[in-house]
N, C-alpha and C positions, 0 to 999 in steps of 0.2 A: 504494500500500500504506500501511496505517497502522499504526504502532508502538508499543507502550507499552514505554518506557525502563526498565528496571530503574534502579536508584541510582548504580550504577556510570559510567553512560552521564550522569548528571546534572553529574558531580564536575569532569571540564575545564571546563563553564563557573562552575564555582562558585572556579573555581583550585586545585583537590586532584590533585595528580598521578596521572596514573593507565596502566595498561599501553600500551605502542606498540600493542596489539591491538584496544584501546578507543578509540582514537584514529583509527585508520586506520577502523577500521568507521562510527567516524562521520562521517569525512570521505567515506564510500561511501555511506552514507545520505544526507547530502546532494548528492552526486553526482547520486544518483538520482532525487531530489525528493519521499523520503520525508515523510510525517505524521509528525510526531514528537509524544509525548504524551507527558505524564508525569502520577504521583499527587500528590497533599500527605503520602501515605504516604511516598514518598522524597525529600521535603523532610526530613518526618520524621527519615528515618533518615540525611539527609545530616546533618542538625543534628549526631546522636550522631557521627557520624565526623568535625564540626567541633570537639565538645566534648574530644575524644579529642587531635585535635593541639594545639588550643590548650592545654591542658595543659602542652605541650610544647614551646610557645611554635612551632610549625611552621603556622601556619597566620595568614594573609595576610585579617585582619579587612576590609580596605577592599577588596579584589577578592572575598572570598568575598559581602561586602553587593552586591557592584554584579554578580556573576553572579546572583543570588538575585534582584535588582528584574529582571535580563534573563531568564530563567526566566518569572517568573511574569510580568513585563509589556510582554515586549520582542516578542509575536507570533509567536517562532519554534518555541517549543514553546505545544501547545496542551495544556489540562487536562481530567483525565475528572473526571466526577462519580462514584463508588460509588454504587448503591444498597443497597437491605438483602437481596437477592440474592447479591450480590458477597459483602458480610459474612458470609450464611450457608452459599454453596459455600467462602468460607476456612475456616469453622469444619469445614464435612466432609472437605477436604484434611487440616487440620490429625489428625482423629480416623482419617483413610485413613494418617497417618504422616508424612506432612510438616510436621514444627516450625517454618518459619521461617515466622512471620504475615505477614511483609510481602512476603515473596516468595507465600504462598497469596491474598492478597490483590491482588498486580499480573496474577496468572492468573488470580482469578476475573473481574478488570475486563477483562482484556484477551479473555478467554473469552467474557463476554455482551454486549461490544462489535462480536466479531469480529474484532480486531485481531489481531497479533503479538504476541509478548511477548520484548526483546531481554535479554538476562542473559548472564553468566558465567557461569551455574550450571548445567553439567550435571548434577549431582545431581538437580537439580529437570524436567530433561529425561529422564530416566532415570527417576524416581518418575512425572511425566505418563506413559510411554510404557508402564511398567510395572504402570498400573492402568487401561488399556486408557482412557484421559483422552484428550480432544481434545489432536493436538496441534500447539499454534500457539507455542512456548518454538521459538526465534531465537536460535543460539549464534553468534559474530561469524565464526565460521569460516565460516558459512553465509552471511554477507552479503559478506565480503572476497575 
């Protein structure tokens, strides 16, 4: 099976503490010998949730760099490309009612990839299901 990580699932190797549910699931994905993939979208948005603690002086600059080179160069997570596909099914999600771009955007990649799409976000499983949307949104409940 192959997976597309929401951001959440990015944040342990980045060193960002994150729930025992996020945790255990990924240690079940690898279990299982799951594809693990991620976007530059949830680079992206892990940035803003690194801007956010450093702030606050909570966040750990020399593990969060050295999760970020393993991320992107360490082989275990692999990267999707977007194409302008991707871009313009987020834009119809978005106009269908779902605000968050970068969660419409990890559906629409994970959507014309085939893959899964792992999230915390039932919300966004619940909006997929509720507009009668492929649905491939991977709640950790469902993996653990």
């Amino acid at each position: 099976m192959k997976v597309l990580l929401d951001t959440s699932f990015l944040l342990p190797t980045l060193g960002i503490d994150v729930s025992r549910e996020v945790l255990e699931c990924l240690k079940r994905l690898v279990e299982e010998e799951v594809e693990l993939y991620y976007s530059k979208f949830s680079i992206l948005e892990s940035l803003w949730i690194a801007i956010r603690l450093a702030k606050d002086r909570n966040l750990d600059m020399e593990r969060f760099n050295e999760g970020l080179r393993s991320i992107v160069n360490g082989g275990r997570y692999m990267r999707v490309e977007e194409s302008s596909e991707v871009f313009n099914e987020a834009l119809r999600l978005y106009m269908l009612g779902h605000k968050d771009m970068i969660d419409n955007i990890l559906y629409a990649t994970s959507s014309s990839l085939d893959f899964r799409l792992l999230t915390l976000d039932g919300e966004l499983k619940e909006f997929i299901r509720g507009k009668g949307l492929k649905d491939i949104v991977l709640l950790p409940r469902e993996v653990i």
